[in-house]
VOLUM-806700 format. One record per residue (C-alpha): x, y negated, z negated; residue number from 1. Coordinates in steps of 0.05 Angstrom, whole numbers. Layout:
residues N
<u = X; v = Y; w = Z; lovex = NUM> $
...
***
This chain:
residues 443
<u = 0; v = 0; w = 0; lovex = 1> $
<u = 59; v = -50; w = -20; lovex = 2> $
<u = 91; v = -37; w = 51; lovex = 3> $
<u = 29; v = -49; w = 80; lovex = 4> $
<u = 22; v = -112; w = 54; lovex = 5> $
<u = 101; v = -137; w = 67; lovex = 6> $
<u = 81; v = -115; w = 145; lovex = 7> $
<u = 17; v = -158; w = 141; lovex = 8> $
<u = 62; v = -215; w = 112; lovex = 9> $
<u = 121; v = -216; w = 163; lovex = 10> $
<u = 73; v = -211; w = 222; lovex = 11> $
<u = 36; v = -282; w = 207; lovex = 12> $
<u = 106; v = -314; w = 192; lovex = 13> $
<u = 128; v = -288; w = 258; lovex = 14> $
<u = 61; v = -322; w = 304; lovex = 15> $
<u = 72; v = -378; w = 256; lovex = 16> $
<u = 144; v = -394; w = 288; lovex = 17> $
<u = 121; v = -386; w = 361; lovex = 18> $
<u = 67; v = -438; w = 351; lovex = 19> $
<u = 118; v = -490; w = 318; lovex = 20> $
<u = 168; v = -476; w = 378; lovex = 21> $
<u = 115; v = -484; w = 431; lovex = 22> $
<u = 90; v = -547; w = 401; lovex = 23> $
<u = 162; v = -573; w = 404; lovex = 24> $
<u = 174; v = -554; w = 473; lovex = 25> $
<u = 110; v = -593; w = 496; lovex = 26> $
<u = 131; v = -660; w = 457; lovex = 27> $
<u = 199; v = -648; w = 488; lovex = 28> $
<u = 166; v = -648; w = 562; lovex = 29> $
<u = 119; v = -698; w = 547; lovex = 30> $
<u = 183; v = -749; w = 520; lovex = 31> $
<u = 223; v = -718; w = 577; lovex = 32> $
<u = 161; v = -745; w = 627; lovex = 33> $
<u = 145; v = -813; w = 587; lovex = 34> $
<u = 222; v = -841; w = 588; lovex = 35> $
<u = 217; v = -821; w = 671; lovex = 36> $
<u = 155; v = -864; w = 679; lovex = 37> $
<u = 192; v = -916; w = 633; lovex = 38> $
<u = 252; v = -913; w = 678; lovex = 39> $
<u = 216; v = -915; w = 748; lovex = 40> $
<u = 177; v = -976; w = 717; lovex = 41> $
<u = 234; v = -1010; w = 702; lovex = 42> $
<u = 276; v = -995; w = 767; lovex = 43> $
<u = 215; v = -1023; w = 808; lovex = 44> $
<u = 202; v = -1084; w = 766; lovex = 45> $
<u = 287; v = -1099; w = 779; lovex = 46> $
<u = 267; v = -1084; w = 857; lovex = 47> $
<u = 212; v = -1135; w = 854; lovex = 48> $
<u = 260; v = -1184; w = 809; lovex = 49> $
<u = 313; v = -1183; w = 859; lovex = 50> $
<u = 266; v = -1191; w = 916; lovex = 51> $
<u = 230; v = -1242; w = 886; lovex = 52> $
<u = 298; v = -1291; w = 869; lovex = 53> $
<u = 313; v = -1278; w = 939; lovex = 54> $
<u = 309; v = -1351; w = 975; lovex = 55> $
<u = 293; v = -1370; w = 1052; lovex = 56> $
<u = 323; v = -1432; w = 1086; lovex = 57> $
<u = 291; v = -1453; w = 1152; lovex = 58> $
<u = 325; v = -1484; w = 1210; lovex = 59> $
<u = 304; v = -1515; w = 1279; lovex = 60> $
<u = 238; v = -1554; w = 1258; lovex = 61> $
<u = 217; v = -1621; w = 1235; lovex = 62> $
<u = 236; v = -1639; w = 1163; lovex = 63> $
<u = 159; v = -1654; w = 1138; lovex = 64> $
<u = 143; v = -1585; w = 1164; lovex = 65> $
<u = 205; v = -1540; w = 1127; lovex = 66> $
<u = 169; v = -1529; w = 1058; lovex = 67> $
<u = 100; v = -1504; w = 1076; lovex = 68> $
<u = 140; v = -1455; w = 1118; lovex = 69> $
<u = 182; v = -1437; w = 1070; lovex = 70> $
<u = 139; v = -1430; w = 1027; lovex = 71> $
<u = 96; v = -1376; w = 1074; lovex = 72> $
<u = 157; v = -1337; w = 1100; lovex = 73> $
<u = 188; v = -1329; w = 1023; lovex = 74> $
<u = 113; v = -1303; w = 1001; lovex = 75> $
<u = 121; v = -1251; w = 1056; lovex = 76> $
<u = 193; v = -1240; w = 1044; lovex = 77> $
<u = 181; v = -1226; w = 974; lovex = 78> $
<u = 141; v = -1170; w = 986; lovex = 79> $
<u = 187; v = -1133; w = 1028; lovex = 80> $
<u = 226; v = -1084; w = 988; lovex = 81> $
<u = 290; v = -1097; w = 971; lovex = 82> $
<u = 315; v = -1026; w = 1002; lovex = 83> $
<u = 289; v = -1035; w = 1067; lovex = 84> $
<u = 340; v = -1037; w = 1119; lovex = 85> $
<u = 362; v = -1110; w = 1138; lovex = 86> $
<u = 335; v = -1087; w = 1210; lovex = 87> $
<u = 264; v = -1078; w = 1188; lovex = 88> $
<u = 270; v = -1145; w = 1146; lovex = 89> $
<u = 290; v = -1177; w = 1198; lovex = 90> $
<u = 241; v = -1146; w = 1252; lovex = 91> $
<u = 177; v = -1155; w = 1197; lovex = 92> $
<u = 201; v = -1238; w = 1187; lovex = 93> $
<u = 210; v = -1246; w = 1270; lovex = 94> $
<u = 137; v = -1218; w = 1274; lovex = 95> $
<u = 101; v = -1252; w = 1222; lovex = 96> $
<u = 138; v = -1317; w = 1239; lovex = 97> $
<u = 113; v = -1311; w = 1318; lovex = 98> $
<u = 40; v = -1291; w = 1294; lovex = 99> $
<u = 35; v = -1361; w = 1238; lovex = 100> $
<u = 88; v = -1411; w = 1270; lovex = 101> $
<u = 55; v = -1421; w = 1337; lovex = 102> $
<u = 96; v = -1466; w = 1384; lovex = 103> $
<u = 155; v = -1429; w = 1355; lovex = 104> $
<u = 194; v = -1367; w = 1360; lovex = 105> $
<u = 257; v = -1335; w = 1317; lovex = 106> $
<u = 317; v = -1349; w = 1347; lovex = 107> $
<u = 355; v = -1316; w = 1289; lovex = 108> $
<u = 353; v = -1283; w = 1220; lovex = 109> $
<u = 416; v = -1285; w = 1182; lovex = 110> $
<u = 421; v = -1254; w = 1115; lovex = 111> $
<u = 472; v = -1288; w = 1059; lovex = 112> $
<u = 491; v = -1262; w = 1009; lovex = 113> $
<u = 454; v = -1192; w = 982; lovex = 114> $
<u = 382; v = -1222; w = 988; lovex = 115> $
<u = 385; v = -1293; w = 1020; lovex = 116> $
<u = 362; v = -1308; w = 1092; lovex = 117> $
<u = 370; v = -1359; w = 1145; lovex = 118> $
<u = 320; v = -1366; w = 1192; lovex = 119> $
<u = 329; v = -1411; w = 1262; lovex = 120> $
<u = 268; v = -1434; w = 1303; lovex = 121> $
<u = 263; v = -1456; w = 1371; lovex = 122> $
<u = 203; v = -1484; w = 1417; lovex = 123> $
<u = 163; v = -1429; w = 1456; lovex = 124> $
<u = 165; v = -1488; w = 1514; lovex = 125> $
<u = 177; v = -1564; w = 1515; lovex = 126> $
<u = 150; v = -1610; w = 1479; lovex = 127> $
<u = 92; v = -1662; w = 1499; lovex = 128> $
<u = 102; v = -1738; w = 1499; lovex = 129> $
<u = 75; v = -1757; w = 1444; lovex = 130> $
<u = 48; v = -1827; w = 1433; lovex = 131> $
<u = 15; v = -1859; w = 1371; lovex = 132> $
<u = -43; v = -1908; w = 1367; lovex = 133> $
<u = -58; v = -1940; w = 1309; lovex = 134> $
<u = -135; v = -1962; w = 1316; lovex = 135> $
<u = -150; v = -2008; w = 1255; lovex = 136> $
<u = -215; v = -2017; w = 1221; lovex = 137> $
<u = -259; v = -2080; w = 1242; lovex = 138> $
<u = -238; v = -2135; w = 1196; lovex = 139> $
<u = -253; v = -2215; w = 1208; lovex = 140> $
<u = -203; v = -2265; w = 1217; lovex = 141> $
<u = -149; v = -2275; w = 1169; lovex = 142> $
<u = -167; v = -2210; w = 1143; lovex = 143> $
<u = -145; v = -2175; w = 1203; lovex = 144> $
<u = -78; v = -2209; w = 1211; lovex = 145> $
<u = -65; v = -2178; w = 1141; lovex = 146> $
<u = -83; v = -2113; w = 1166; lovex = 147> $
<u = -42; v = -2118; w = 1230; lovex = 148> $
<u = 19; v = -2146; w = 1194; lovex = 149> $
<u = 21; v = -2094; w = 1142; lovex = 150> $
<u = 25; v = -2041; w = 1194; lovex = 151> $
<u = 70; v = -2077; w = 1240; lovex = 152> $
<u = 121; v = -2012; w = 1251; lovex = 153> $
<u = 87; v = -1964; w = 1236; lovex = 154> $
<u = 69; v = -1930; w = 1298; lovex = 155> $
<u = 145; v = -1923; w = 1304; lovex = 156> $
<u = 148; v = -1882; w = 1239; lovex = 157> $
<u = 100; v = -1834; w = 1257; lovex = 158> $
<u = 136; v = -1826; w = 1320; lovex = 159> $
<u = 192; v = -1810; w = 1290; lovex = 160> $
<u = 150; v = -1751; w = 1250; lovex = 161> $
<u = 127; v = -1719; w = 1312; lovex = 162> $
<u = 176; v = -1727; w = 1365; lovex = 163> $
<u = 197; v = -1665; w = 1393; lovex = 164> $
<u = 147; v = -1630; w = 1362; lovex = 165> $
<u = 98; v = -1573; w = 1400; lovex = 166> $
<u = 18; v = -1597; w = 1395; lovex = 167> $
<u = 10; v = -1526; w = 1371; lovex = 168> $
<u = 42; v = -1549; w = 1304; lovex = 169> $
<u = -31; v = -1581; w = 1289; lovex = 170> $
<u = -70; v = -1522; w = 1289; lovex = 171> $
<u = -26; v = -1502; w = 1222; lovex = 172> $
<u = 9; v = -1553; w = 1201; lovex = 173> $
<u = -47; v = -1612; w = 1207; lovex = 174> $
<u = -46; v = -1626; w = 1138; lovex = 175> $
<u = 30; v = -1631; w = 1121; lovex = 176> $
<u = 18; v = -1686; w = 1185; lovex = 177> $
<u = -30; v = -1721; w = 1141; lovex = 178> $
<u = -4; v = -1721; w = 1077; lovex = 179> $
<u = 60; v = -1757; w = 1106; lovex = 180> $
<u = 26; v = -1808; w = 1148; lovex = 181> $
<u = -15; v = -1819; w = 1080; lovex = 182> $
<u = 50; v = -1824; w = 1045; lovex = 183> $
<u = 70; v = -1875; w = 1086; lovex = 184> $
<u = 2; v = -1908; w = 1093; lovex = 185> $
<u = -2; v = -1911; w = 1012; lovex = 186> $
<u = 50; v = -1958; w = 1009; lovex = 187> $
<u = 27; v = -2012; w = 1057; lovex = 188> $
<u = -45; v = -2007; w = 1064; lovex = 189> $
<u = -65; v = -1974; w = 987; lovex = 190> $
<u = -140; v = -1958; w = 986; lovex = 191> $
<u = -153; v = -1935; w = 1064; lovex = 192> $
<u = -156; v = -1863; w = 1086; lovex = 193> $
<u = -124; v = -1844; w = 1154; lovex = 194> $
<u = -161; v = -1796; w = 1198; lovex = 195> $
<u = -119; v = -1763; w = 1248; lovex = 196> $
<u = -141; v = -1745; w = 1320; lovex = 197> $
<u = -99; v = -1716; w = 1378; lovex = 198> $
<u = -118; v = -1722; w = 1452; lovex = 199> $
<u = -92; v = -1712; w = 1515; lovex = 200> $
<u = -79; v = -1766; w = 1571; lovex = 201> $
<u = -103; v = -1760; w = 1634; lovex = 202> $
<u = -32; v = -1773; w = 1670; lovex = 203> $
<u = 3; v = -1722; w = 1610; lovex = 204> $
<u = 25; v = -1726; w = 1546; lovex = 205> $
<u = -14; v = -1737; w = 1485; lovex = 206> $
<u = -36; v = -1781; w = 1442; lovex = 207> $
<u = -49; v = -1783; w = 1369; lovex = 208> $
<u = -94; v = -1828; w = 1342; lovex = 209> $
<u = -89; v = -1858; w = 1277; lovex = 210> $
<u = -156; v = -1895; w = 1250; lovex = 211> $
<u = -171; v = -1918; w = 1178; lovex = 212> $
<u = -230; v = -1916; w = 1129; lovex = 213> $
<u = -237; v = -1960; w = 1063; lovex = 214> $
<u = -248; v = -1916; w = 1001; lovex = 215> $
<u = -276; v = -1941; w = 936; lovex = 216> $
<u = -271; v = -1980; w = 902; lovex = 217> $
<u = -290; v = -2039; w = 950; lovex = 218> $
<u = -290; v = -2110; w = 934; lovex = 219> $
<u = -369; v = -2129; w = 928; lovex = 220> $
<u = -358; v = -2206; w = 913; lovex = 221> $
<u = -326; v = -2266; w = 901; lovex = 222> $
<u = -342; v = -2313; w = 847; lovex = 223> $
<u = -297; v = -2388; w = 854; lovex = 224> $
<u = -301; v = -2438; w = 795; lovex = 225> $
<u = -270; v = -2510; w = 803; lovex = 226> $
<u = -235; v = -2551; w = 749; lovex = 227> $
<u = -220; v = -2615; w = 755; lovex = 228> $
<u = -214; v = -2687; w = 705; lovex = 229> $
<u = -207; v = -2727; w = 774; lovex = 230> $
<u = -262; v = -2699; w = 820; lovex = 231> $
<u = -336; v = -2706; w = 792; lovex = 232> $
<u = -373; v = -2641; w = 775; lovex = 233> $
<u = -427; v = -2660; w = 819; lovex = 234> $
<u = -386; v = -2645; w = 873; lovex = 235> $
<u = -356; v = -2587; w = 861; lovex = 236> $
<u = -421; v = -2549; w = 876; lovex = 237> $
<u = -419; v = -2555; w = 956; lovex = 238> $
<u = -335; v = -2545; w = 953; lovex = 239> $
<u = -354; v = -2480; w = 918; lovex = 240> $
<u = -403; v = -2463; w = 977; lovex = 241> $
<u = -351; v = -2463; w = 1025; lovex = 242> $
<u = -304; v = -2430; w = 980; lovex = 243> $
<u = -353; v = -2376; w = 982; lovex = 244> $
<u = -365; v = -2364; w = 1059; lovex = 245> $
<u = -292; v = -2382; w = 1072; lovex = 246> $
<u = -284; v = -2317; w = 1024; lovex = 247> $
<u = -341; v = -2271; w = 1060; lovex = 248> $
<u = -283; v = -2234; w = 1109; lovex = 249> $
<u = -254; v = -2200; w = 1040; lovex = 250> $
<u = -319; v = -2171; w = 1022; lovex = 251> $
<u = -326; v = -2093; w = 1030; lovex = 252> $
<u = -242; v = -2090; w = 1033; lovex = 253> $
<u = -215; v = -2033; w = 986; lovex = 254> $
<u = -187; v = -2064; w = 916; lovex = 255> $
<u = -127; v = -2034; w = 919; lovex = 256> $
<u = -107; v = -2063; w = 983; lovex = 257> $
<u = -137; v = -2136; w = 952; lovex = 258> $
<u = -97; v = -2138; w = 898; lovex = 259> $
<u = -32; v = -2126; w = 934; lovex = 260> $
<u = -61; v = -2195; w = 981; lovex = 261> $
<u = -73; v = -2231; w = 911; lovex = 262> $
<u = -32; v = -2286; w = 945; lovex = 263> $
<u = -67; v = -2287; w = 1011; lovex = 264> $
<u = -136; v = -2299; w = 972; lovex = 265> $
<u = -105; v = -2354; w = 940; lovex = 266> $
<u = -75; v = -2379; w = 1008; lovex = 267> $
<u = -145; v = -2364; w = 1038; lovex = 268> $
<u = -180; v = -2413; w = 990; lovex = 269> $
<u = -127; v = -2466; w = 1000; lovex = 270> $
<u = -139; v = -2471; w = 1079; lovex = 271> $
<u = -217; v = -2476; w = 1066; lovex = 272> $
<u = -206; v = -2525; w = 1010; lovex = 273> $
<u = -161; v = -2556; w = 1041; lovex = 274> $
<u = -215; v = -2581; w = 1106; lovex = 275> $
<u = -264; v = -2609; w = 1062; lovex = 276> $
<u = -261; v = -2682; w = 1078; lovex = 277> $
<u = -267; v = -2692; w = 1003; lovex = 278> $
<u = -203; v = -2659; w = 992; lovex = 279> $
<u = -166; v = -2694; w = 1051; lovex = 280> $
<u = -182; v = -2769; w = 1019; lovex = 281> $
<u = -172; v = -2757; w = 947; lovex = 282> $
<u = -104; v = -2723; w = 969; lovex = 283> $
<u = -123; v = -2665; w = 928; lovex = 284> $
<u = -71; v = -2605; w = 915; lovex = 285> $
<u = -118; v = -2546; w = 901; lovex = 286> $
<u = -81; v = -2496; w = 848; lovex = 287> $
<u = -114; v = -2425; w = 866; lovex = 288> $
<u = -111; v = -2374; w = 813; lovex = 289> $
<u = -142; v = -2302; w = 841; lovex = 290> $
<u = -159; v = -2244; w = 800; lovex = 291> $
<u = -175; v = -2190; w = 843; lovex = 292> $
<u = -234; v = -2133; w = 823; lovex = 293> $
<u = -295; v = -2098; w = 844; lovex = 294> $
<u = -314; v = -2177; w = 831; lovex = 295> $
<u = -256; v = -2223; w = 842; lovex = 296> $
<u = -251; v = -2282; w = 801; lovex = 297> $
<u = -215; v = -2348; w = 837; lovex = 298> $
<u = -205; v = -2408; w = 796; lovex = 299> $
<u = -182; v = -2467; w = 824; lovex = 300> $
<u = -151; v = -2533; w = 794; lovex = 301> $
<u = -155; v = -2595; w = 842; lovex = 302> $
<u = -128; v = -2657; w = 809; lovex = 303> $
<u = -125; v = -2713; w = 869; lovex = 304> $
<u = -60; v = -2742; w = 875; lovex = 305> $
<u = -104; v = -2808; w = 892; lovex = 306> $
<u = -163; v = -2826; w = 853; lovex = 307> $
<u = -202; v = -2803; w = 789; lovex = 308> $
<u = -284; v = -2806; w = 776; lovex = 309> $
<u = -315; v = -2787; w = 721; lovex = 310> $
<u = -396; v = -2796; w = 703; lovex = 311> $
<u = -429; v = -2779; w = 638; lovex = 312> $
<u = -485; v = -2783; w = 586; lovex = 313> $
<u = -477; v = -2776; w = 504; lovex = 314> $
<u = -523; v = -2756; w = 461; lovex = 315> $
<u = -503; v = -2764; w = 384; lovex = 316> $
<u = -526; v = -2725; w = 322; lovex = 317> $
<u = -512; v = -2732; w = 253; lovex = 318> $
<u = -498; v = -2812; w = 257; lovex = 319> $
<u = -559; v = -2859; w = 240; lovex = 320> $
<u = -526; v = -2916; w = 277; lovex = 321> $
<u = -506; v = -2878; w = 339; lovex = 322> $
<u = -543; v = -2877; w = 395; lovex = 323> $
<u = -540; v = -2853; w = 473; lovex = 324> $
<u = -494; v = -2880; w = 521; lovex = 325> $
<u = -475; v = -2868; w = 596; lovex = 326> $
<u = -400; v = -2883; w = 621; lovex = 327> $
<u = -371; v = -2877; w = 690; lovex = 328> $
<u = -290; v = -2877; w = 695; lovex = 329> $
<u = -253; v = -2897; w = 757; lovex = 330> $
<u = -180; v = -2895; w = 762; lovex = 331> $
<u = -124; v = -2907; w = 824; lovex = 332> $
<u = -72; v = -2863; w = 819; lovex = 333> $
<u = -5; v = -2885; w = 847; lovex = 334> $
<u = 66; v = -2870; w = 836; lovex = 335> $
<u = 124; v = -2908; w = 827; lovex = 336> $
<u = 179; v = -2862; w = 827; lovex = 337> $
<u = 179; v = -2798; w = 852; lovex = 338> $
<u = 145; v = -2741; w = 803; lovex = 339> $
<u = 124; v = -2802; w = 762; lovex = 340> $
<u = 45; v = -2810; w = 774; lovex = 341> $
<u = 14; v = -2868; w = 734; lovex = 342> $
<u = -65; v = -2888; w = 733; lovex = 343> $
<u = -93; v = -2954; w = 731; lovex = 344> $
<u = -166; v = -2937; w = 703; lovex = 345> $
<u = -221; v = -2976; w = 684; lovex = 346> $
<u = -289; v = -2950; w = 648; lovex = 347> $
<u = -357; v = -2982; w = 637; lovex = 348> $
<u = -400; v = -2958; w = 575; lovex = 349> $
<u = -468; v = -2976; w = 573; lovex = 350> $
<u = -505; v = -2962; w = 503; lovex = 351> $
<u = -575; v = -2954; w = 511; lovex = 352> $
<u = -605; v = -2982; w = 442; lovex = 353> $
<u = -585; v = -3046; w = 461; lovex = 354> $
<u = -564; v = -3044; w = 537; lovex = 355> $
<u = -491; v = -3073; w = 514; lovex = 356> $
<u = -436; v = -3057; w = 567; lovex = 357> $
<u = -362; v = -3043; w = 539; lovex = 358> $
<u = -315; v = -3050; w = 592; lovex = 359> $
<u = -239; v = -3017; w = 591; lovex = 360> $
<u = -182; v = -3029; w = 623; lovex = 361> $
<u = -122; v = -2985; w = 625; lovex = 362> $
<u = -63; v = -2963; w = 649; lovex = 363> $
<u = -42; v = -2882; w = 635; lovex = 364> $
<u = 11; v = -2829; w = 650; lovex = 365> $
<u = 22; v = -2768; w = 644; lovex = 366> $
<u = 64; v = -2738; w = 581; lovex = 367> $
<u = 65; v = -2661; w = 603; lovex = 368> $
<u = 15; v = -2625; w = 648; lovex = 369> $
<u = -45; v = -2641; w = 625; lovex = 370> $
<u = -27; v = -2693; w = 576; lovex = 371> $
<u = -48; v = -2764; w = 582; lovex = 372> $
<u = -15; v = -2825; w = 552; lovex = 373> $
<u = -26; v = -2892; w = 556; lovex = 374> $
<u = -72; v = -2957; w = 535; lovex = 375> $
<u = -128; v = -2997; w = 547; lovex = 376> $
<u = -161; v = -3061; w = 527; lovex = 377> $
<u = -229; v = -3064; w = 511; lovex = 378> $
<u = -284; v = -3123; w = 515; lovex = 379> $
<u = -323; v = -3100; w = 456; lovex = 380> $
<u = -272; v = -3110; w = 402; lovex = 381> $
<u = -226; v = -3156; w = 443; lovex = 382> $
<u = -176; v = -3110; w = 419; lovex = 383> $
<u = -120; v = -3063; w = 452; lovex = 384> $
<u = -115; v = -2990; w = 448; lovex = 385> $
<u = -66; v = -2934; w = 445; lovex = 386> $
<u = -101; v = -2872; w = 487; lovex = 387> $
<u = -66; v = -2795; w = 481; lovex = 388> $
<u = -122; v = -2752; w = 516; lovex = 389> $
<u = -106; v = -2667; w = 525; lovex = 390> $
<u = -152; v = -2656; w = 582; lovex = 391> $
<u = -188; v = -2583; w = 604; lovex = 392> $
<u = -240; v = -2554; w = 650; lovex = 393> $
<u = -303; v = -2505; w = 624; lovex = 394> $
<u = -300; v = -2452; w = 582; lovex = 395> $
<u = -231; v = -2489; w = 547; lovex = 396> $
<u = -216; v = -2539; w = 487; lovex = 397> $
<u = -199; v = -2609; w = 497; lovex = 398> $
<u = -185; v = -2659; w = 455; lovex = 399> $
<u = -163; v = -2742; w = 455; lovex = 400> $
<u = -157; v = -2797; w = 399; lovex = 401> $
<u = -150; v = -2875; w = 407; lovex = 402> $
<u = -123; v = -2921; w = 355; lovex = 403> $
<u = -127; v = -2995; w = 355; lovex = 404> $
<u = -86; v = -3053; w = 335; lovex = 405> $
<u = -127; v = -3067; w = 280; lovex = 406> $
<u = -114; v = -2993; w = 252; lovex = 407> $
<u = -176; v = -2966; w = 268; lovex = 408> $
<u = -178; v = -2897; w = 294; lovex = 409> $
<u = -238; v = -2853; w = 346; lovex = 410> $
<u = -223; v = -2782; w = 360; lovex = 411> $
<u = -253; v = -2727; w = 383; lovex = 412> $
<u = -244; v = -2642; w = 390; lovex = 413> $
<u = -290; v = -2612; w = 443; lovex = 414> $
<u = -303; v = -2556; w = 478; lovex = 415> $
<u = -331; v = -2551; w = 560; lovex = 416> $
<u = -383; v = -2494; w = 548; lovex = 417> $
<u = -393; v = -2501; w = 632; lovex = 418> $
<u = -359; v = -2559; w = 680; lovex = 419> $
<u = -423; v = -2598; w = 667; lovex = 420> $
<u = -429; v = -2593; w = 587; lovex = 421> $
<u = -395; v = -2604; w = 537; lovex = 422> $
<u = -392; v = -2609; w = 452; lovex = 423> $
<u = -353; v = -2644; w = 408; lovex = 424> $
<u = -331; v = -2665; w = 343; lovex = 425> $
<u = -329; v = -2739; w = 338; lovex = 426> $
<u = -300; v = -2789; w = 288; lovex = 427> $
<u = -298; v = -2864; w = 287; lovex = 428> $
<u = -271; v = -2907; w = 240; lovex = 429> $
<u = -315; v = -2967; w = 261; lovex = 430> $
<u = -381; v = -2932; w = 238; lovex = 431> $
<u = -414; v = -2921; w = 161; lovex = 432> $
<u = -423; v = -2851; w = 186; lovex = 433> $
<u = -355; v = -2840; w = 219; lovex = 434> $
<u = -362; v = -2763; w = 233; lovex = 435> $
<u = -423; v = -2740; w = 275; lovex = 436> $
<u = -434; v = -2681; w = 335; lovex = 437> $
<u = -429; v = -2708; w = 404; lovex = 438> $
<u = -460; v = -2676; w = 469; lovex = 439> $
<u = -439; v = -2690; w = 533; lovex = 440> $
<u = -472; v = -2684; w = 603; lovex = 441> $
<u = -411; v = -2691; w = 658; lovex = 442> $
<u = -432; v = -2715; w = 725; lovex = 443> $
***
């Protein structure tokens, strides 16, 4: 019975052991099998390195064209494995580069290196005459002379892009056309789009078309205001008028393209300005400021060089024994040496409690810009007067203070809420009720 049992015994331990040793033969084959997959992996992801470092240069075609075909040969190139024979490479990049390059064939493939290639085009045939015409939108005089004078050369330059080069290049490589004639386009006429068109000529050759279209945003209108201490505000109105149709050519222009001719609106606005029989006698220099936008803003400051008018009405509030006046000022410009202008001025005051007229006579300069020096005498007081006036147009502080031989002082700190009203802070000395509110109505 014992050596029964011992038989039992050494017969389990025995199936026990072939089990174990079976088990470690398959993980053997199944590491054997997973380190060959690791390795093949491996080896092709080198292959597809290697390929994919290799480079392609391009010879025998226009500059502007060499990247998009680069980039389309190296995409095919890539994919080539590495161990074909340079002969198949060579045959597979001659093919491809007949079927996508039309108006060229391979002249040569030249390997450098272990993976690098050189590849030389040629025409299929000739090449057309080529001939450019730019065609430029319809724009109104002077409008159009900025138009033609910032593309003055440039039908030379695209020339210079497709000379020598086969039509057929259009049918794939349009767009690399058009994003250099942009290029060039984008730095002298910003905001149009160029359409391109290709034709033939009846008598051979072709031509290629070049036509523009304004993109947004467009310039919708032009707003002018006029300042000016020398011309009344009354007449400002029909000057702006013809400021505004003189302006109508820029409307519907691209902004872009308006704010690089900032100068030309300005210069624009002078030559209208500067017909207006007003401006001719006064001798007026018209200063043109032009902020270009969607709206442009022109501001223009026309002092004459000859005469001075001014026309109001005051009303006063906060002073008893004020009451409402109306003045007119009239001055003669002149100047005795040059860049030294001097006014000879006189103003008439009539108060309308008690119909009194003040007259003034003076004689001013002026200290710095728009800084006013000078004095005047005065029939009410029989008394002269020193006169420092800071003069300004609407929307804009001004201020001005006289003071008298007998030490009395009138002063004032205003503000033009438009060119035809203003508000100010008065003071006179000469009054119970010295400080009072003073509004003006400039004629």
């Amino acid at each position: 019975m014992r050596t029964a049992t011992m038989n039992r015994e050494s017969t389990s331990d025995s199936g026990r052991c072939s089990k174990i040793s079976r088990r470690n033969i398959e993980k053997f084959i199944i590491a054997v099998v997973n380190a060959a997959a690791i390795l093949f992996i491996l080896a092709s992801v080198f292959a597809c390195r290697c390929a994919a470092d290799a480079s392609v240069k391009i010879d025998g075609i226009a500059e502007w064209l060499t990247e998009s075909t680069k980039r389309s040969l190296e995409a095919v190139y890539d994919h080539i494995p590495a161990a074909e024979p340079r002969d198949v490479k060579e045959e597979l990049l001659r093919v491809v580069a007949d079927r996508l390059l039309l108006g060229y064939s391979v002249e040569s493939v030249t390997f450098a290196g272990r993976d690098d290639v050189v590849i030389k085009l040629r025409l299929t045939q000739a090449a057309p005459e080529w001939e450019v015409q730019i065609t430029p939108p319809v724009l109104s005089p002077p409008v159009d002379g900025w138009f033609a004078s910032d593309t003055a050369g440039m039908s030379d330059e695209i020339m210079s892009l497709i000379k020598g080069v086969p039509m057929e290049v259009l049918s794939w490589g349009d767009l690399d056309l058009k994003k250099e004639v942009e290029r060039l386009c984008a730095e002298r006429i910003p905001g149009w789009r160029v359409t391109l068109m290709a034709r033939h000529k009846l008598e051979g050759g072709i031509i290629l078309d070049v036509s523009f279209i304004p993109e947004q945003p467009l310039a919708l209108a032009v707003t002018t205001r006029i300042n000016s201490s020398s011309i009344p505000a009354i007449l400002h109105s029909n000057l702006e008028k013809d400021l505004l149709k003189g302006y109508a050519p820029v409307i519907g222009i691209p902004v872009p393209w308006l704010d690089k001719h900032a100068d030309n609106l300005a210069s624009l606005g002078r030559d209208v300005l500067n017909e207006e029989t007003l401006v001719r006698v006064s001798k007026a220099d018209p200063v043109i400021t032009a902020n270009t936008g969607v709206v442009s803003n022109v501001d223009v400051e026309l002092e004459s060089r000859r005469y001075s008018a001014q026309l109001w009405m005051a009303v006063y509030a906060g002073a008893e024994d004020r009451y409402p006046e109306v003045g007119v000022h009239l001055g003669r410009r002149i100047q005795i040496l040059p860049r030294w202008d001097m006014e000879l001025y006189g103003e008439l005051i009539l108060h309308l409690n008690n119909w009194d007229l003040e007259t003034r006579l003076g004689l001013r300069w002026p200290l710095w810009r728009n800084i006013w020096i000078g004095g005047e005498w005065s029939t009410l007081d029989d008394v002269w007067w020193g006169r420092l006036d800071f003069e300004s147009w609407a929307r804009r502080p001004y201020a001005w203070v006289r003071y008298s031989e007998e030490d009395d002082v009138s002063a004032a700190l205003g503000y033009h809420i438009s060119n035809f009203i203003s508000i100010e802070v008065h003071y006179d000395s000469r009054f119970d009720d010295a400080w009072n509110v003073r509004l003006l109505l400039n004629l």
